[in-house]
Steps between C-alpha positions, in 0.01 A plus 500: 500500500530163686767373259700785522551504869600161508750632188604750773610189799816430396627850437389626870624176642837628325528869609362399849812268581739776338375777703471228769890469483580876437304582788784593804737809429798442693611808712826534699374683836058520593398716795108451377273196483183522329225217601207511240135322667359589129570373207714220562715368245292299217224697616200425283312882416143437331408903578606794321629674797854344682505583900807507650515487855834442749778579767801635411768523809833692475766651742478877365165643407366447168530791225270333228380153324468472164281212290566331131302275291719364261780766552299736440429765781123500621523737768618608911336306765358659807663421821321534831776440807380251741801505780908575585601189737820338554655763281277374226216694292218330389220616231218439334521444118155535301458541147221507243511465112276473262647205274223413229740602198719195579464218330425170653813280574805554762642828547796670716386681812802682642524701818803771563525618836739803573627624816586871637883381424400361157582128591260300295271139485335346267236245527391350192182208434310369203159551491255335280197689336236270356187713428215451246391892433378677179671733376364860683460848266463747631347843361502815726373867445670804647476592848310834524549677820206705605520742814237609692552700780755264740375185328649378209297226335646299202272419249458363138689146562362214267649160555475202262723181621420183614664485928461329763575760783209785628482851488612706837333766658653816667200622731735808665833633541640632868778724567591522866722659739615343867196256435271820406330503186573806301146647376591914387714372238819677682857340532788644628890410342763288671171284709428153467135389365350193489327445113220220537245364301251222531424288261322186394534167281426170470870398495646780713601837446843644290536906614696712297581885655544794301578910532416760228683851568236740338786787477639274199241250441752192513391148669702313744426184583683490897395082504444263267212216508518295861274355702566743762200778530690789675846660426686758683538819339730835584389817288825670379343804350238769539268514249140292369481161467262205355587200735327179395515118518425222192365201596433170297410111549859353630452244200435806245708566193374836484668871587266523702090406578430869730650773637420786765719823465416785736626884529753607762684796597862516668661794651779566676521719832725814510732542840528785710826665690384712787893604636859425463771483766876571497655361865825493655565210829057502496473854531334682186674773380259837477746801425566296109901503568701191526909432452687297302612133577221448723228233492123645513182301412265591253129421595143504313190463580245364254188279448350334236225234490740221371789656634767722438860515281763757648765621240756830680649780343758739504524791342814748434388864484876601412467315190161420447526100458299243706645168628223201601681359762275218546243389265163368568484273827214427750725642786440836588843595613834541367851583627645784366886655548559840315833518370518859372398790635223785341134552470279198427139372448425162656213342409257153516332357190221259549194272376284235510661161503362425184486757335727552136477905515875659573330649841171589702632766704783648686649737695853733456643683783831735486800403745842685540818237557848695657841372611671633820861611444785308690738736743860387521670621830837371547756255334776337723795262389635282784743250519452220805277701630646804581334825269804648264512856618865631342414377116749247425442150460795216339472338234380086505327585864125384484298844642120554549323789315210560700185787448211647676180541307132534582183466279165441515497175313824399571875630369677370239874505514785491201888520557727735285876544520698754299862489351590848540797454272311336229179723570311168436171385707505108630159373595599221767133437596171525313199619690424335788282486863836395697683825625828391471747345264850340576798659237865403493653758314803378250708785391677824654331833468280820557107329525087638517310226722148561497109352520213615276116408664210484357123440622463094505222583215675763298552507114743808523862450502586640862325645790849667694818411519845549662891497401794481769901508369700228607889434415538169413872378617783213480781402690842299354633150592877449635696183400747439829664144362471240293587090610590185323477167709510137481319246776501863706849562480590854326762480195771728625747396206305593183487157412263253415388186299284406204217276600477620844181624644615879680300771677514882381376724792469837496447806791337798472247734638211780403163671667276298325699146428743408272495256163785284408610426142768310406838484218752266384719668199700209359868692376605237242212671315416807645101442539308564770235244630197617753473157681222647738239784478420751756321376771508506913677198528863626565678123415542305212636118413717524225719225320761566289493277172836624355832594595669798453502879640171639625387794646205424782269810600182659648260784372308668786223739480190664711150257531333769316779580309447594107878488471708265328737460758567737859811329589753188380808284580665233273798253601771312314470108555718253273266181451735173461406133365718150598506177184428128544710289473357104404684183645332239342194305312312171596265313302348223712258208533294348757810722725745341298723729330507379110919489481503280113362811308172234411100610570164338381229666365196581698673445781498756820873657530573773769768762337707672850725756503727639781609926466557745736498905502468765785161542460371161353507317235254475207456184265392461142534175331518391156500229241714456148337237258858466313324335218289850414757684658228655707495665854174471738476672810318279743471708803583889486702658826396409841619424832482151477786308364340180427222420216306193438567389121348213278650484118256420270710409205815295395832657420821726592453771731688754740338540853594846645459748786531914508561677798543852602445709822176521684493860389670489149392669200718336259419200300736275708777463687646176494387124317524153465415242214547128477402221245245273499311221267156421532395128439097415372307165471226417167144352675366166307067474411429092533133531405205736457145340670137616451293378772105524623408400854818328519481307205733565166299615186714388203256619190181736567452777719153667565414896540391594860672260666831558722858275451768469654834536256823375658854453413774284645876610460845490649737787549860562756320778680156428463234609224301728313183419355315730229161414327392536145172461299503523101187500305538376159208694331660773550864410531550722841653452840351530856744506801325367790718573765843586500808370648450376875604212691161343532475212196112536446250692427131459447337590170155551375456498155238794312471412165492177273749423223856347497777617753885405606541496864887559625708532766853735479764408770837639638724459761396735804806692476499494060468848371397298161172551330442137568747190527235223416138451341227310423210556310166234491184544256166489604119523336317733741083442457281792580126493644236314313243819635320702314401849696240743369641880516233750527551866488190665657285751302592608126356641165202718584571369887811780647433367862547724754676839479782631737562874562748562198288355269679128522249223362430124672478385185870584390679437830336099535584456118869551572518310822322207305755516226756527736393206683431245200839568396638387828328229536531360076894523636401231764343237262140632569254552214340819518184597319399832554132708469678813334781567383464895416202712542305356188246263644340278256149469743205714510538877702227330711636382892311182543600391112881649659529292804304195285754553253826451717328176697471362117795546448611295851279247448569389139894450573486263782697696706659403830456876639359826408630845611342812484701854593296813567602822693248592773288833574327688771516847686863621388577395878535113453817358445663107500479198343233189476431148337199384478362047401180397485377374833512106491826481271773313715698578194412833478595587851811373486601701176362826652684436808820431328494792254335731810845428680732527234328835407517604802893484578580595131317824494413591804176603515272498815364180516103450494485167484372185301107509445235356350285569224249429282621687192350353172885391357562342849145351527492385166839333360542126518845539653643639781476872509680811673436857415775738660419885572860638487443835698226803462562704171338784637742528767711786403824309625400144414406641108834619467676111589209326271636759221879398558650253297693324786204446725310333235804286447474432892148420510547250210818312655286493820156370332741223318650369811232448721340352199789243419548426879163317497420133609309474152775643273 
């Protein structure tokens, strides 16, 4: 036996240090902290019982804790709660297990605390067993129960095993009330009892309470083995009971070592209603009638010994069906309204507050609910006041329809009007409490105006109602004259000109007002054109666009009119139109006028022209490239008669002007054109220059790092630069910046291999593709890194789960794939943990998490990077980067990448943190991991999913990690 434990060293030695290593589980967000006094980690156990006692603090209450040995679930804790302070509970963890079938050597003691939100902690510790303990058999009969009278004795129990704990004994069992010990054996449902027993042992006491129902003879144990010796108890249900307690040695191994059960009885009380009330405003109604629409309170009066449940009821003797209006309830009043009148029962339910019967008692009485009848006496229809007493009214006049009514409950009122010619009904307002309505009517004729009222409560149609005839008149509108005038002078002559702004005024007259609409019928074509609809306004600015012969009119008619027209007048007018007429075209320079036909390119020409017409002049200019035989309209017609041009290429052209009047609608009236040739200069490129800091870099080039490329050239009018890149792998061209006047740019090279750098240049004013060129080759060397990729979770591992079903596992794969790519393009060499969702490691999370550091560690790599997508409540949102705490490398990656993250995606910002995660903890090189945003936010699950904001996240990760000091 001695050799063999000393066979047995080097193998604990071995799984102590791995479970040593695999003993922190990372977790992105804590709100508990459990403190253990007992074990402690590397506890050594040499009994066969494990006692776990601690503190466990959190910000919302606990829900449960939950214990493993070896992942394998050993039961719930108890927790006793000691305090609430500073927004903080605090309880008491205890825990007993008997542990004799483990073997000796280290073993995994896990803890998993749960909160009423479901946020979790672990706390996990090695504890080392190291026992020397035969092997204990055990061999026991079967329990025989044997009652006598209340006292149930067990009997017939024959132990044979070796143990080193005592035997307890129960000496009695107590079941008390308010601190009074029950002794007739009589409970009552819905109370709390205290169950206690006293016991003895030489090691302490475990109590274990039970309840037989004798109606079904089925066991329930209500608490399980504690040291505890009383437990609070409700009775749910009447019947007869056995209510006992087990007892044995806190060190036993046994079901149990004695018991006590005793006999008791629990009943249930029955409630009595002595009367029920219906009242009205606190008086109670005696004669059993009571209207509809009004509020009465239903009363009862009952007692019970635990109390008593009220449920009211309704009952419809027309058709025989009840209605619970309110169900069971400890108040013993309701509010009722009856909304129908006719004979009914009202009537109380009740019992006891615990009782499960349908009812104890109660009490129907008969009631009889009417409706008054509304009375309508008069209807009036006024207009400003004054009553209508002659039965006309005018059409488009607002009048008020008033009525009379009286009720008990109030009157109702609804509005009718009748189209005697149509012998059609209008309803112009439903019922209402207001007495009066306001009614415009809209159309001549022979009318009913009435009011039907109703009771405020009733469900009939009408109460009364009255009907008055009323003729329903219009009057017509006459058109006196009509007016054309220009700045306020009338046009007496009949004519007038195109482009002028002229006022068409009309006057005429009617009872109620008079609308204006307004004509213009060209002749030329015989076609009418309404140029204004009706409307009060009795003027209207009109300008002619054409000339020709026109007639100009005005339709009148009645405010309230339905009539097309009640009166017109139209008037002939001739509309006339003067021509240009265009003296001359300048082309200048610098306000000299160019007088040799000769103009440069690029060069800032001002084109003038001098016209004149009646009314103004406009100006359109063009341009002739004679080589193309091509026409370009620079500037369409305007007022001004001057244009800023520049030419932009060499050649033969024509310069011209239009012009035509200010109110023209022909294409032109008069025009110049003169010749011109443009002249253009070819720019010169000297040399193309790489430089770095100032200093010129004839050979290599290095990824990461910015240049400065600059050209020197020559040209008449100055020059444009444009820069190239050409990568020879791959045989393409990059334009770096286009044509501008500035001759450098700075560069910063992204990937290694062998590239042409070039500068195109032209003469400011060239329309050329280029006049000059020069192109340099260069070896560009990437980063001698190597970064570690890691794509959090996989395999067996899905990570957390958003609200659509989207996986952690799948969204940090593609980021991580993303991201390697980008940064292999820069000269980095990437070796990553996955690179689908096969993992070739263990479905095991320590062996996981051991498996990626491995991986780290055995490539000498100058940074790992681990990308996850965070979880909580649903309600969490943003993104975080976490280093391990000490790591000046670390923190200046996660601060880099946090930023870039930030301004690429986003996201709120929580911040750079530390951590002691086991990749973070345990890789050799610096270390980040990166929480992109919470996947089980419903709006942050749905940018992890997209395509694009993976790509994002990626491009961000890569630049704050090529932007540091170290890379």
């Amino acid at each position: 036996m001695k050799d063999k434990k000393y066979y047995l060293v080097p193998k604990i030695i071995s799984i102590f240090f791995m479970l040593f290593l695999f003993s922190i589980k990372a977790q992105a967000v804590s709100n508990i902290s459990i403190n253990l006094k007992t074990p402690t980690d590397q506890n050594i156990i040499n009994s066969s019982e494990l006692n776990i006692d601690g503190e466990i603090k959190s910000i919302l209450k606990l829900k449960s804790v939950y214990l493993y040995i070896d992942n394998e679930n050993i039961g719930q804790a108890n927790l006793d709660e000691l305090e609430f302070k500073e927004n903080t509970y605090k309880a008491r963890l205890k825990y007993t297990k008997n542990i004799s079938s483990l073997k000796n050597g280290i073993h995994n003691l896990r803890i998993l605390a749960i909160d009423e939100q479901n946020n979790k902690e672990e706390k996990e510790i090695s504890i080392n067993i190291k026992r020397d303990q035969e092997k204990l058999e055990t061999n026991k009969n079967t329990i025989q129960n044997n009652f006598v009278d209340t006292t149930v004795k067990m009997g017939s129990i024959e132990k044979s095993l070796t143990t080193v704990s005592n035997e307890a004994k129960l000496e009695k069992v107590e079941v008390s009330y308010n601190g009074n010990v029950v002794t007739n054996g009589e409970m009552g449902v819905g109370k709390s009892y205290v169950i206690k027993g006293y016991g003895n042992s030489a090691n302490g006491v475990l109590y274990q309470f039970w309840v037989k129902d004798l109606s079904t003879n089925s066991w329930t144990m209500i608490r399980d083995y504690g040291e505890t010796n009383s437990f609070n108890y409700t009775p749910a249900k009447a019947g007869k009971y056995l209510i006992g307690i087990h007892v044995k040695d806190k060190y036993s191994k046994e079901n149990l070592d004695d018991f006590i059960y005793e006999n008791y009885t629990v009943t249930i009380s029955k409630a009595k209603l002595e009367k029920v009330e219906v009242s009205y405003n606190g008086n109670v109604i005696t004669n059993g009638e009571i209207g509809v629409g009004k509020s009465y309170v239903i009363k009862g009066y009952g007692n019970s010994e635990n109390g008593v449940l009220y449920q009211f009821w309704v009952k419809d003797l027309s058709t025989n069906s009840w209605t619970m209006i309110r169900d069971y309830g400890e108040t013993n009043s309701f509010n009722y309204i009856p909304t129908k009148a006719g004979k009914y029962l009202i009537g109380i339910h009740i019992k006891d507050k615990y009782s499960k019967e349908n009812l104890d008692d109660f009490i129907y009485e008969n009631y009889d609910v009417s409706i008054s009848k509304a009375k309508l006496e008069k209807v009036e229809v006024s207009y400003n006041g004054s009553v209508i007493t002659n039965g006309e009214i005018g059409i488009g006049k607002s009048y008020v329809i008033k009525g009379y009514g009286n009720s008990e409950n109030g009157v109702l009122y609804q509005f009718w009007v009748k189209d005697l010619s149509t012998n059609s009904w209008t309803m112009i307002r439903d019922y209402g409490e207001t007495n009066s309505f306001n009614y415009t009517p809209t159309k001549a004729g022979k009318y009913l105006i009435g009011i039907h009222v109703k009771d405020k409560y009733s469900k009939e149609n009408l109460d009364d109602f009255i009907y008055e005839n009323y003729d329903v008149s219009i009057s017509k509108a006459k058109l006196e004259k009509v007016e054309v005038s220009y700045n306020g002078n009338v046009i007496t002559n009949g004519e007038i000109g195109v482009g002028k702004n002229y006022v068409i005024k009309g006057y005429g007259n009617s009872a109620n007002g008079v609308l204006y609409q307004f004509w213009v019928k060209d002749l030329s074509t015989n076609s009418w054109t309404m140029i204004r609809d009706y409307g009060e306004t009795n003027s209207f600015n009109y300008t002619p666009a054409k000339a020709g012969k026109y007639l100009i009119g005005i339709h009148v008619k009645d405010k309230y009119s339905k009539e097309n027209l009640d009166d017109f007048i139209y008037e002939n007018y001739t509309v006339t139109i003067s021509k240009a007429k265009l003296e001359k075209v300048e082309v200048s320079y610098n306000g000299n006028v160019i007088t040799n036909g000769e103009i440069g390119v690029g060069k800032s020409y001002v084109i003038k022209g001098y016209g004149n017409s009646a009314n103004g002049v406009l100006y359109q200019f063009w341009v002739k490239d004679l080589s193309t035989n091509s026409w370009t309209m620079i500037k369409d017609y305007g007022e001004e008669n001057s244009i800023n041009w520049k030419p932009t290429v060499g050649g033969k052209y024509l310069v011209g002007i239009h012009v035509k009047d200010k109110y023209s609608i022909d294409t032109l009236d008069d025009h110049i054109y003169e010749n011109y040739t443009i002249l253009s200069d070819n720019a010169r490129l000297e040399k193309v220059e790489v430089k770095l800091d100032g200093n010129l870099i004839s050979n290599n080039l290095n990824v990461g790092k910015t240049y400065t490329i600059e050209g020197s050239a020559t040209s008449k009018n100055g020059v444009l630069y444009q820069f190239w890149v050409k990568d020879l792998s791959i045989n393409s061209w990059a334009m770096l910046r286009d044509y501008g006047e500035s001759n450098n740019i700075t560069y910063t090279p992204t990937k290694s291999g062998q590239y042409l750098i070039g500068v195109h240049v032209k003469d400011k004013n060239s329309k050329e593709s280029l006049d000059d060129f020069k192109y340099n080759q260069y070896s560009i060397i990437g980063y001698n890194k190597t970064v570690i990729v890691d794509a959090g979770h996989g395999g067996y591992d899905s990570g957390a789960v958003g609200p659509t079903g989207i996986k952690e596992k799948d969204v940090t794969l593609k980021v991580a794939l993303k991201l390697g790519k980008i940064l292999e393009n820069s000269g980095v060499n990437v070796i990553y943990t996955r690179t689908s969702d096969n993992v070739s490691w263990p479905s095991n999370e320590s062996q996981d998490l051991a498996a990626r550091v491995a991986i780290a560690n055995n490539n000498n790599t100058d940074l790992y990077v681990s990308i996850h997508a965070n979880s909580f409540n649903g309600s969490a949102n943003g993104t975080e980067t976490y280093y391990y705490d000490g790591s000046a490398k670390g923190k200046e990656t996660a601060e880099k990448v946090q930023k870039e993250l930030v301004n690429s995606i986003g996201l709120y910002d929580r911040g750079v943190k530390t951590a002691g995660y086991y990749v973070l903890k345990n890789t050799i090189s610096p270390s980040i991991l990166v929480e992109l945003g919470f996947i089980d936010n419903r709006n942050e699950e749905i940018l992890l999913n997209s395509d694009w904001f993976q790509q994002k996240c990626a491009e961000a990760i890569a630049k704050g990690i090529l932007s540091t000091s170290f890379m």
